[in-house]
C-alpha positions in Angstrom: 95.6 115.5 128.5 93.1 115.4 126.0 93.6 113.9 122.8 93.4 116.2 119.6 95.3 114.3 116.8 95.6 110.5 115.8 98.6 109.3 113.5 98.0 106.0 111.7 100.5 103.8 110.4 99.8 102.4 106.8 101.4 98.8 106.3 99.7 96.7 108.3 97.6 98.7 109.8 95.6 100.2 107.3 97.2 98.4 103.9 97.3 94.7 104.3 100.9 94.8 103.0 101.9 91.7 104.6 99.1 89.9 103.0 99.3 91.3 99.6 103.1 90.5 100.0 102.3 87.2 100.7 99.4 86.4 98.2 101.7 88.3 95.3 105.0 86.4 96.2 103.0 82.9 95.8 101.6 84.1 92.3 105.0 84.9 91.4 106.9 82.2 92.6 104.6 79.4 90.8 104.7 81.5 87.8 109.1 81.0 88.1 107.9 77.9 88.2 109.8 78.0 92.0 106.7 76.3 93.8 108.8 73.8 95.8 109.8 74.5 99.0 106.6 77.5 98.8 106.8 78.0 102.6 110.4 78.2 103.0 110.7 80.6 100.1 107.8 82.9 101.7 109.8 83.2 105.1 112.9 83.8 103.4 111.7 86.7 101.4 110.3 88.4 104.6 113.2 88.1 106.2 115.5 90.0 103.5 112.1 92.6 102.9 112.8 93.3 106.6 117.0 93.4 106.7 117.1 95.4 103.4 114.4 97.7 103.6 115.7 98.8 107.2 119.1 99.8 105.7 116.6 101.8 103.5 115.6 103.5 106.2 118.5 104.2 108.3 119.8 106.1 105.0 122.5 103.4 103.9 121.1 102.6 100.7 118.4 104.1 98.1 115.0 102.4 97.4 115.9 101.3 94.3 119.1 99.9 95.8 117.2 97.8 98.4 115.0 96.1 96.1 118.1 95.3 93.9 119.9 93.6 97.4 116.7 91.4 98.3 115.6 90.2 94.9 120.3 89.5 94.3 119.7 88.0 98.0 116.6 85.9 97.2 117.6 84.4 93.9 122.0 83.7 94.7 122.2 81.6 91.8 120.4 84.0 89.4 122.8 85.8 87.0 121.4 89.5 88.4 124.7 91.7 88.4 123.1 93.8 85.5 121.1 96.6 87.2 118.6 96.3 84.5 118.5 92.6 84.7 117.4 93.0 88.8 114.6 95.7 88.5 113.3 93.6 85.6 113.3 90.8 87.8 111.9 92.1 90.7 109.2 93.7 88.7 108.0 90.5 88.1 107.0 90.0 91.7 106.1 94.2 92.4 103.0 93.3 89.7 101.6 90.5 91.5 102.3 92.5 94.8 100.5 95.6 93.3 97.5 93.7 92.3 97.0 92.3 95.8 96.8 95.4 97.3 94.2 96.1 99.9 93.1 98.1 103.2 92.1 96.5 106.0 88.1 95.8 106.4 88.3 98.3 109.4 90.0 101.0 108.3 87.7 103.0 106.1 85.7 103.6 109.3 88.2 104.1 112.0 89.6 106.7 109.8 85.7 108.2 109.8 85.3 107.8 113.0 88.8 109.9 113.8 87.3 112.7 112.2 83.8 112.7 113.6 85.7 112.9 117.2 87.4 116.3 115.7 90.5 114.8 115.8 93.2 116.0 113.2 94.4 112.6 111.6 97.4 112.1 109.5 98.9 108.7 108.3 102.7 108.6 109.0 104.0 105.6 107.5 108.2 104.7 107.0 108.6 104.6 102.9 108.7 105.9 99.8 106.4 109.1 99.8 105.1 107.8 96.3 104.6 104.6 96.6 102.8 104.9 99.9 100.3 107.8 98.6 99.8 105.3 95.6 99.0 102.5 98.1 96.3 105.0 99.6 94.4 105.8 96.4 94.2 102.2 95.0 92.5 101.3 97.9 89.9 104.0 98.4 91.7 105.0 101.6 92.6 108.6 99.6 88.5 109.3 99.7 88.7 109.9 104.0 91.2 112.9 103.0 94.2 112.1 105.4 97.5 113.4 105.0 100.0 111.3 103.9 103.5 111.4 105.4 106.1 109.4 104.6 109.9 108.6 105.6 111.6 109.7 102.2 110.2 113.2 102.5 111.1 113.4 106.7 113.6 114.6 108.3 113.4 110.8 110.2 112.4 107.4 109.8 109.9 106.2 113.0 111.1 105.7 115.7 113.3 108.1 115.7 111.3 111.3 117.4 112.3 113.9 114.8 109.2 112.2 112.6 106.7 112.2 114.9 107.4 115.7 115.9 107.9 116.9 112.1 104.2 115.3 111.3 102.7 117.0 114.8 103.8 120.4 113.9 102.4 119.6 110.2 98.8 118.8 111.7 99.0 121.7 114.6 98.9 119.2 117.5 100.8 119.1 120.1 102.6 115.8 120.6 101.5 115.1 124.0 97.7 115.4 122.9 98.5 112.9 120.0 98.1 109.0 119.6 100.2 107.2 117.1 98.2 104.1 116.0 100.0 100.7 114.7 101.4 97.2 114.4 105.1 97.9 115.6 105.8 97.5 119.0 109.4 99.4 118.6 108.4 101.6 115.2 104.9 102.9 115.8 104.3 102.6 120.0 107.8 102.8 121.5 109.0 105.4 119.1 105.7 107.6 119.8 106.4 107.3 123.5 110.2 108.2 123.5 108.6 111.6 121.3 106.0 112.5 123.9 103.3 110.8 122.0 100.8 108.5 123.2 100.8 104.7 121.3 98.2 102.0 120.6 99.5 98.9 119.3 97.2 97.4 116.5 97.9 93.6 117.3 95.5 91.9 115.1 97.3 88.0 115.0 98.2 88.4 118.8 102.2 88.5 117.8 103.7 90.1 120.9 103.3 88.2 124.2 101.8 89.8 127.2 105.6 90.6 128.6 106.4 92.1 126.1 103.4 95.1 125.7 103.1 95.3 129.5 101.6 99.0 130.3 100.6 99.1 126.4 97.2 99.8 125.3 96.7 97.0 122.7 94.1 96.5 120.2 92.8 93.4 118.1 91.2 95.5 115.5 90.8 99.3 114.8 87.2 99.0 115.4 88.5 99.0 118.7 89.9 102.3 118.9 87.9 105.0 121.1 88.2 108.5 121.3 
């Protein structure tokens, strides 16, 4: 079937989130003065962004709340049982985040090049709707004119299908006739497939092995993308 619409995922497919993530936690962490151990510290916080901000998704906790369970997580010995005390805290490290922020080199013109094909494009990312759209205009990516959809205003979270239908019927494409672009194997390509959708994988460090994305169209870089 032909294709007729194209969703992108934002972090890490268009946003650099893992890399403004990284680059804002380092500023913050030498600022805390908490520059030993800098590698340890970086994995850690990755590994409570992913546990916490799931929960976030699957409706178990708010936004807010999530944020308040990684930075309590991150920093045990902290005295953080004061709400206030944790979103001050964790502020700290959102304004070196924030000023990190960037879109990928290639995804100005794949998003171009989506719409010189005719395709209807919308970018259906798992998140705060806010945040996300603010993450689009800082980075110029609000200039190509693309939709943004995200989990806190869904009736789902990816990879559950009730998103990627919900987003479909918002662009007028039929989900068999769409592609669902990004970097997560289970969120963005497995998800899209269970739904009817078709799914590219943007693999740009070569994470997954070749087991695991057998019959998977996988890309390096959206300038790979062809419609």
């Amino acid at each position: 079937m032909a294709v007729d619409g194209v969703l992108f995922d934002l972090d890490d497919t268009l946003f650099d989130h893992r890399g403004a993530a990284d680059r804002g936690l380092r500023a913050w962490l030498e600022g805390l003065g908490l520059d030993g151990m800098l590698e340890d510290h970086v994995d850690r916080w990755f590994v409570l962004e992913t546990l916490h901000h799931e929960r976030f998704q699957r409706g178990e906790i708010s936004h807010t709340d999530q944020r308040r369970a990684r930075i309590r997580s991150f920093l045990p010995g902290w005295d953080l049982a004061d709400d206030a005390v944790a979103d001050d805290t964790f502020a700290g490290y959102l304004a070196c985040y924030r000023a990190a922020w960037s879109a990928f080199a290639d995804a100005g013109a794949a998003l171009e090049r989506a719409h010189a094909a005719g395709l209807k494009v919308g970018i259906l990312t798992n998140g705060d709707q806010a945040i996300q759209e603010t993450k689009v205009q800082r980075t110029g990516l609000a200039s190509y004119g693309v939709p943004v959809y995200a989990s806190s205003s869904l009736p789902a979270a990816k990879p559950e299908a009730r998103a990627f239908h919900h987003v479909c019927a918002e662009l007028g494409v039929d989900p068999a006739a769409t592609v669902m672009v990004g970097d997560s194997l289970r969120h963005d390509v497995r998800g899209a497939q269970a739904a009817g959708l078709q799914g590219v994988l943007v693999d740009r460090s070569g994470r997954y092995r070749a087991d695991e994305v057998a019959g998977v169209t996988r890309v390096r870089s959206l300038a790979d993308l062809v419609w």
